[in-house]
N, C-alpha and C positions, 0 to 999 in steps of 0.2 A: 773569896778563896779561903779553903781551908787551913788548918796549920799543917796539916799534909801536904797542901798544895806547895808549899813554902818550903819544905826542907828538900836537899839534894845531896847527891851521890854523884861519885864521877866515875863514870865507866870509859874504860880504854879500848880505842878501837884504831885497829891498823892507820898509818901516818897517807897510806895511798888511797884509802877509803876517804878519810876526812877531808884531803883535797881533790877529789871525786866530789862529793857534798859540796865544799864550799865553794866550787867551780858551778855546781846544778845552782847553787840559791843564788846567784849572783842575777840582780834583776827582781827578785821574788819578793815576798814582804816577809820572808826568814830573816831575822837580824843575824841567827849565829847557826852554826851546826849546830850544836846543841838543842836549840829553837826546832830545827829541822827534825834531827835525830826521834826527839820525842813526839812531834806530830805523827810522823812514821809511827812509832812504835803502839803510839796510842790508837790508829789506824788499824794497824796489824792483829793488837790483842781484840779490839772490838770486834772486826769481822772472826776472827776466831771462836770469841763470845755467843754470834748469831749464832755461825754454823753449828755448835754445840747446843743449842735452842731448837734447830731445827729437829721434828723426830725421822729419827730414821731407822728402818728395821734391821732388825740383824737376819743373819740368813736363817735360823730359826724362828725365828715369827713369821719372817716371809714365807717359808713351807709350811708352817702352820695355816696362813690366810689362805695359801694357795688350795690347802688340804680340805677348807670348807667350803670354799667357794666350788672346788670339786662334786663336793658333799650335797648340794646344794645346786648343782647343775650348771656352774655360770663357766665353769673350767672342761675340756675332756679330758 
């Protein structure tokens, strides 16, 4: 682990939420909310990550492809 990995920050989050969590990880191989909190979060940003990976056109390129493929016979 890094020395990144090592340093931490406390962030607050509502008292009904966290005993939400800690009622879900009971059983789990989460030791703490917290444990939880960031698996989540690290979850969350990664698929964020992909999706922004993935290309996707805007509706200007896409009337663009559409506009050759027109051009070009494969559209009417």
């Amino acid at each position: 682990m890094g020395d990144e990995e090592r340093k931490y920050t406390t962030v607050s989050i509502p008292k009904p939420l966290y005993d939400k969590i800690k009622k879900r990880i009971e059983g789990t191989g989460f030791t703490s909310v917290s444990d939880y909190v960031t698996y989540v979060l690290r979850e969350v940003l990664a698929s964020l990550e992909e999706e922004e990976k993935e290309e996707v056109f805007s509706e200007e390129e896409e009337e663009k492809v559409k506009e050759r493929l027109r051009a070009l016979g494969y559209l009417d």
